[in-house]
N, C-alpha and C positions, 0 to 999 in steps of 0.2 A: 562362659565357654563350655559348659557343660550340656552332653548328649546324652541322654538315657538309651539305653540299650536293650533289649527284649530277650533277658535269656531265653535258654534255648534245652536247660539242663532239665532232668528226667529225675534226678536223684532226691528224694525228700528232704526239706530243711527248712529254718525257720524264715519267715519273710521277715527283707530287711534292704537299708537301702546302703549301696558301697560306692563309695566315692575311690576310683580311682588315678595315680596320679604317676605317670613313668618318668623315666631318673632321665640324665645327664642326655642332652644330644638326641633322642625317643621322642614317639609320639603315641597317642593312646591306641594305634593299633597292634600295639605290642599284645593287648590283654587279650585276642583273639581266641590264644591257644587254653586259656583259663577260664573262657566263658563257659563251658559245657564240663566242665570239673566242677562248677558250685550249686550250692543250692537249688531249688529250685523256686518261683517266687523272689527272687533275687533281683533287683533292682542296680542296674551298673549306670553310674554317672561317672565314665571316663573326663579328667578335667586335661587339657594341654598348659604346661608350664610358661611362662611365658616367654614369648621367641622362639617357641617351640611349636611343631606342629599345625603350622599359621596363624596362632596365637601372637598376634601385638608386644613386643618388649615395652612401647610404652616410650615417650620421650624422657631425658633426664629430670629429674624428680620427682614423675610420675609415680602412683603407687605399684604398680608390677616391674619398676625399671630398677629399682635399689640392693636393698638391704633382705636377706633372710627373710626378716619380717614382713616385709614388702609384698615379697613372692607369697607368703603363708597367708597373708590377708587378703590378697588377690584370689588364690584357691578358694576361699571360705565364702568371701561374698559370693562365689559361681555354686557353690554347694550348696544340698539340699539338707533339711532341716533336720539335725540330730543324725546323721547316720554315720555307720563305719567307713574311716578312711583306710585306706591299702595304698602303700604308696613303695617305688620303689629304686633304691639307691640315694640320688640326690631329693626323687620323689619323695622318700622318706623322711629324709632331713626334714623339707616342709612340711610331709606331714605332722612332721612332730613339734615343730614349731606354732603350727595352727593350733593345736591341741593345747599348746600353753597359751595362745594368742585369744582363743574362743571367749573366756569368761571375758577378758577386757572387753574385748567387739562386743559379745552382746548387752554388755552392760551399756554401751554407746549407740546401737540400736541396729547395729550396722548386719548382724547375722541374727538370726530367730532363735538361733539354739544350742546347746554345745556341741559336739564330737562325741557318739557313742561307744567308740571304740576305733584302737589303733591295729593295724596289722603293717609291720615293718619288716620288705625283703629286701634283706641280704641292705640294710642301711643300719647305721647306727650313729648316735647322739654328736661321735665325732671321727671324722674318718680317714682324721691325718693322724699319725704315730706322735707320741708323745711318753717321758720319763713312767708315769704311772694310768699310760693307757699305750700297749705294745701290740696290739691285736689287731692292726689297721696301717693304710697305705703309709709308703714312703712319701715323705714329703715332693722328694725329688724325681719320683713319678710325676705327682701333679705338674710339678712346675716341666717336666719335660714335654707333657700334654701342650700348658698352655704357651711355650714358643713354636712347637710344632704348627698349634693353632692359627698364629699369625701368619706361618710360612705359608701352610696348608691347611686349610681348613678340612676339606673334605677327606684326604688321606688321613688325618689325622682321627679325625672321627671312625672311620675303616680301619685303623689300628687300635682303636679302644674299643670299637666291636669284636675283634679278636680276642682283645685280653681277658675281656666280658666272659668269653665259653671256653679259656683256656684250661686243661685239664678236666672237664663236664664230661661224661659218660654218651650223651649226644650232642659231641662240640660242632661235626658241624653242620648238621639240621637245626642246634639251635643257634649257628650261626646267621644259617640262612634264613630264617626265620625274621631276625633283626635285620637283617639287610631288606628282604623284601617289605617288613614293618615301613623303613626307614624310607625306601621309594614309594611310598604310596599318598604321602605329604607332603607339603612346601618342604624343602630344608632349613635348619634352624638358623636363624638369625644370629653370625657368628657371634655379633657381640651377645646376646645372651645365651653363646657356649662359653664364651672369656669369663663371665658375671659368673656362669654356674661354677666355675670351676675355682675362683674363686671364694665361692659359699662353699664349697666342699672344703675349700682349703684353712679357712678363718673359722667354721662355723665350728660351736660347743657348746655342747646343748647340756651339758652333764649336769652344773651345776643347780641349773632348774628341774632337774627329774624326779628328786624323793617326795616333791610334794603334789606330783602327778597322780590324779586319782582317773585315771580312764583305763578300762580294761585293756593290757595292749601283750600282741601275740606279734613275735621275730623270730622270722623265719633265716635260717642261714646257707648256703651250700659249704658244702663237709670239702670241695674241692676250689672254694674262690680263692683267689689271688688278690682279688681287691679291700676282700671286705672281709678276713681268716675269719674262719668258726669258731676261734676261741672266742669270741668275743661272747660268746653269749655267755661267756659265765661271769664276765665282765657286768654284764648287764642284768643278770637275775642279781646279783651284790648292790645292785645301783637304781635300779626302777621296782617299783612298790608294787608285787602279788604278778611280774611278768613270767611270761611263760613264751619258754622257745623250743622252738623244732628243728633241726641241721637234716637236710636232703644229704645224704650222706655221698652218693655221685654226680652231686649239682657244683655248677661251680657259680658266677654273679646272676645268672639267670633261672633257678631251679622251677618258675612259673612257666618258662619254655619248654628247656630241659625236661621236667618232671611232673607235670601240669596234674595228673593224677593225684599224685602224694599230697601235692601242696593246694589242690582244691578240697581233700579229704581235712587237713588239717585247717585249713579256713573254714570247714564247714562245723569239725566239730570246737573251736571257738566260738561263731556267732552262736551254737547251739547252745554254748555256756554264759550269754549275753542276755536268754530269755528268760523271762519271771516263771521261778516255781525250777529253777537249775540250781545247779551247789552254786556259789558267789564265785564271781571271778578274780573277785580282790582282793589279798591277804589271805589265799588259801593256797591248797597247793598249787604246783603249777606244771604244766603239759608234759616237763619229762619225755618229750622225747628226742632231745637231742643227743648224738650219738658220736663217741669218741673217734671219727675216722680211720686211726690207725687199730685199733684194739677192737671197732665196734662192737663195743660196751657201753651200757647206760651210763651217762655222765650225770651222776648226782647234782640235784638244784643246791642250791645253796639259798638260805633265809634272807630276804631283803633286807 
């Protein structure tokens, strides 16, 4: 289910190819407002999740109907060979799942090549609250989402479009934005809004990350509700040589919201991805994410 896209950007950068993949309830024409922010020579292979965006959920035990896994292996077969995923919210989940998932598939013959790099907005490894990870949703958010779901599908989804730009510096351009995204496709197949929200709510990815060797760049908004800023220092402690950036008046959507900023920092990571660049791995890392309240540099901490 992937479409290549023909950018359209003017601004110099390395050619490369970006697998994109939007979060919870979206479909790929969210990435509109991003296209003309990146590179240029850029190659966009928006993929739709599945149940999403007219994409197939797939009957029960089919591979795109299940587990995490399911959904990541789905993506990867639709992807082209070795490039950067961008993925965002529950998008990212999978992406990061695929990322762990690639050396298995290829080794079974099933994908040509690995993941050359991650770019994770405003998603992280797990994104329910937990004792020794506080930086992420109320559990009883989620679960209020998914009876809402059953009652109301659609309202429900129009209240987590809300919550998505709540507090954003452009909440509600980059409201409407998701709105008129979200009319321009099928509607998603509720049961794979029940399935996602589930993955959001089970899924933990932490345990497999320190031996993650893929270049990967997390992006944050300085103002979400869903997915706090703090997390990234969470995750410079936790993922090997990453590097994050906080849109300091973005809130879950800073590729809407702030499409400049966060095409600038997309561009100069791929630019850190090409041979004859300082390494992206186990060196330093982006610095620039920024203390909200104080905006002041928030020191990286050593993975």
């Amino acid at each position: 289910m992937s479409a290549a896209v023909s950018p359209r950007a003017s601004r110099p950068g390395p050619v490369r190819e970006l697998v994109l993949i939007p979060g919870w309830g979206m479909n790929a024409v969210v990435w509109e407002a991003l296209r003309d922010t990146l590179p240029a020579g850029l190659g966009l292979h928006p993929i739709e999740l599945p149940g999403h965006g007219g994409r197939p959920l797939g009957p029960p035990g089919d591979g795109a109907a299940g587990t995490l896994e399911d959904w990541a292996d789905a993506c990867l077969e639709a992807a082209p060979r070795r490039a950067v995923w961008l993925g965002w919210s529950l998008g990212g989940l999978v992406a990061l799942a695929a990322a762990l998932r690639a050396p298995l598939l290829r080794s079974r013959g099933r994908i040509p090549g690995p993941i050359g790099g991650l770019i994770l907005m405003t998603a992280t490894p797990r994104f329910v609250q937990a004792p020794d990870w506080p930086a992420a949703m109320r559990r009883e958010t989620l679960a209020q989402f998914h009876d809402g779901l059953l009652a109301d599908p659609a309202g429900t989804l129009s209240r987590f479009l809300a919550l998505q730009t709540r507090g954003s510096d452009q909440a509600r351009e980059t409201l409407r934005r998701l709105r008129r995204g979200l009319a321009t496709r099928p509607p998603p197949d509720p049961a794979a809004l029940a399935l996602g929200l589930d993955l959001l709510r089970e899924g933990d990815l932490r345990p497999a990350l320190p031996p993650l060797r893929v270049p990967s760049l997390w992006i944050f908004g300085g103002q979400d509700t869903l997915v706090p800023a703090a997390a990234a220092r969470d995750i410079e402690g936790l993922v090997p040589g990453a590097r994050t950036h906080t849109v300091a008046g973005a809130a879950h959507a800073p590729f809407l919201s702030h499409p400049d900023e966060v095409g600038a920092a997309i561009g100069d990571f791929l630019a850190g991805l090409e041979p004859g660049t300082s390494p992206s791995m186990g060196s330093e890392r982006e610095n620039r994410s920024r203390d909200p309240e104080s905006n002041r540099q928030v020191p990286s901490r050593t993975a």
